[in-house]
N, C-alpha and C positions, 0 to 999 in steps of 0.2 A: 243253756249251752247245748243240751241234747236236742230243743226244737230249733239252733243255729244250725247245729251238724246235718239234719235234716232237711233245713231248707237247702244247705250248700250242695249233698249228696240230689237233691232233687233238681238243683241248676244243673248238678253236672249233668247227672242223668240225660235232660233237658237237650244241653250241650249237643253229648252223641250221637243222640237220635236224631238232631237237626245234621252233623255231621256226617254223619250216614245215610242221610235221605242226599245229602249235596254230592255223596260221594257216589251214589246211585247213579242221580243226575246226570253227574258227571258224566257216566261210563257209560248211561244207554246213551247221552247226546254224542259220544265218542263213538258209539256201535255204529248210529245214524247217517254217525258222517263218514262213515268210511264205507255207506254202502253208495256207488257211484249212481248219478241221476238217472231216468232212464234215456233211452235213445231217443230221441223224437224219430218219427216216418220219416225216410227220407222219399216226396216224388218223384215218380218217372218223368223227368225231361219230355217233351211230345217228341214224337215220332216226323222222322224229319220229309219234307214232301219229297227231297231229293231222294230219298230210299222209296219212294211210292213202285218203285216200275221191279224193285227186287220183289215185289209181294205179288206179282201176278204169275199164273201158273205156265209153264211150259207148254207146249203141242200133244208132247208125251204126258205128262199129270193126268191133261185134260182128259188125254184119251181113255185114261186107265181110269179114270172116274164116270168118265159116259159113256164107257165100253163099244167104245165109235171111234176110228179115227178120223181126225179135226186138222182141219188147217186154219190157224190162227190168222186174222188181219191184223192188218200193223195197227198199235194203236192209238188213242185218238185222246185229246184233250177237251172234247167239246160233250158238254152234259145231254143226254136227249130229249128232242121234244116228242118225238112217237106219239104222247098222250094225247096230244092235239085231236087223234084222229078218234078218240074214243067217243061216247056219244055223253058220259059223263068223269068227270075230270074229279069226282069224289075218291076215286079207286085208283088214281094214276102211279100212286105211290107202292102199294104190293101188286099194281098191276106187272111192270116191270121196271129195271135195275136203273139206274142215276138217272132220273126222272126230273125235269127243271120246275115242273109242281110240285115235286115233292121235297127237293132242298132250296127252293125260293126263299128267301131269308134269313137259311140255318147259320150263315156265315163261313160256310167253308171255304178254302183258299187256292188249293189246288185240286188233280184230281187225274185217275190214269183209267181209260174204260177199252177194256178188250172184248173184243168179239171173234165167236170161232165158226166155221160152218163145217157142217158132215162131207164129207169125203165126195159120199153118194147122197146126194138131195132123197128125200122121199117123195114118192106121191100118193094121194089120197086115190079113193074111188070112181072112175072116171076120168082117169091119167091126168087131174090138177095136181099141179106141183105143190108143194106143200115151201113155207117159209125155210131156207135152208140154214139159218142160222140155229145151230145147238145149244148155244150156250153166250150169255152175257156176263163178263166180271169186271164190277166197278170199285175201287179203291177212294174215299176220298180225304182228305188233311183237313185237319183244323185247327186252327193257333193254337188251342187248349183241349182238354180231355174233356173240361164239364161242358163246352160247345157240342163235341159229339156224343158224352151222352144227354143231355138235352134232346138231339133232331130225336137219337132212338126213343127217347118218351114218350115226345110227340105223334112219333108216327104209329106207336102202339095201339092206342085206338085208333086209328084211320083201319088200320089193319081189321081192327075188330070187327069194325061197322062194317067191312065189305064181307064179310062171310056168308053166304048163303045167298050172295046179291050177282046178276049180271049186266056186265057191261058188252058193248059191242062195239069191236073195230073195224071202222070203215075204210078199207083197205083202197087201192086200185082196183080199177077198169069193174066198178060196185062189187067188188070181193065183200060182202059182209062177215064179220065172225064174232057172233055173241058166245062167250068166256063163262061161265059158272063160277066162282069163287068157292073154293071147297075150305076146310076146316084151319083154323088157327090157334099153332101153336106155339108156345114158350122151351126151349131147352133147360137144362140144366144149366146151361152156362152162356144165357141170357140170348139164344139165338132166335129170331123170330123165323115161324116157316107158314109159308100159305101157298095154293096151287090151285088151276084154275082148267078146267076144260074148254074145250072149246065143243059147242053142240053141233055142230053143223060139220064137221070135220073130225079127223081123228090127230088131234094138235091138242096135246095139253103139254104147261107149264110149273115147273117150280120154283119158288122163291123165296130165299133165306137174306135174311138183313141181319146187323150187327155192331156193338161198333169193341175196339179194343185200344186203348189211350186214348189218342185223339184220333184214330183213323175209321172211319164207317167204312164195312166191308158189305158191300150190295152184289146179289149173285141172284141170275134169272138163268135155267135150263129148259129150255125145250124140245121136244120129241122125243125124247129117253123113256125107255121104263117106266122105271120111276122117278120122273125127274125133282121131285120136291126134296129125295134122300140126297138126290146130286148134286143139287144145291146147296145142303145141310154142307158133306163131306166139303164141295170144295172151301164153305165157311169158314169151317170149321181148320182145315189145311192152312188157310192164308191167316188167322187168328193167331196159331201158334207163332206166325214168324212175324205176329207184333208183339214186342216187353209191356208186361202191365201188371 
């Protein structure tokens, strides 16, 4: 009798403890489920080509960034070939802005490219005129995000290999003008910048690439100061007025 009481005291026992693990159970699977799942990322829809022509800068922007006043040309849907004239087509891409060498098969769709020229032309030594164009800013679309960032990948080394290298453009009436490639660099926030002299003249260039959703933001400045910062800024300006 006393080794029955014992056993039945040790079922109970038994019993509880399995009760009380279930009752556990229960209450953390109850705590669980009451904590809601998380969000998933919701993407940013691409950026529409139709808003392409809202991302380019004004007369005035321009001017306050290349501390010049500019008179803007209407502008233009057609990519350039300029590179043509180079004497190598390796550099066409940080040479200057929407480049048909340099987005040859990225699959872009659309695309809005402005050009501005100084006020007052400059001229060099010798009353040559100098190119009167200041400033190039090309906008370009791509169905998706990972399309544009792809091209910036790709062009990352292009960019690199030209540093230190020159190229020269053979202009009209045998204008030549061999370009320096001076240093390349990375932003914080993934902007590329490189700038180029020209030796035989006093014309240097700057140029900042980018891309922000799906849109590649390409910006070439010449004659300025410092035109590789003036290219930075205006990047960096038409960046902020893509969502990403």
């Amino acid at each position: 009798n006393a080794r029955r009481r014992r056993t039945v005291d040790a079922l109970l026992g038994t019993g509880l403890v399995m009760a009380a693990a279930g009752t556990a159970v229960a209450v953390t699977r109850a705590r669980h489920d009451s904590v809601p799942p998380p969000v998933a990322a919701v993407a940013l829809p691409p950026f529409s080509m139709r808003d392409l022509p809202g991302l380019l800068p004004t007369a005035e922007q321009l001017g306050a960034v290349l501390n010049n006043a500019v008179t803007v040309d209407p502008v233009t849907i057609g990519i350039g070939v300029d590179s043509q004239y180079l004497d190598s087509q390796d550099c066409a891409g940080p040479w200057m802005a929407a480049q048909r060498a340099a987005y040859f098969g990225s699959g872009w769709q659309a695309m809005q490219l402005q050009s501005a020229k100084q006020s007052q032309p400059g001229f060099a030594p010798g009353v040559l005129p100098l190119p009167p164009v200041s400033s190039f800013v090309a906008v370009f679309s791509f169905p998706i995000a990972e399309l544009a960032a792809r091209f910036l990948d790709s062009q990352k080394p292009v960019w690199q290999r030209c540093v230190g290298r020159t190229v020269t453009f053979n202009g009209g009436n045998n204008l030549q003008m061999p370009q320096r490639f001076g240093e390349f660099a990375v932003t914080a926030d993934n902007i590329f910048t490189i700038g180029y002299q020209t030796t035989n003249l006093p014309f240097d260039c700057g140029r900042a690439l980018t891309v922000r959703n799906n849109v590649s933001i390409d910006i070439a400045v010449c004659d300025t100061p410092k035109p590789t910062d003036s290219a930075l800024t205006l990047a960096q300006q038409i960046a902020a007025k893509v969502p990403h």
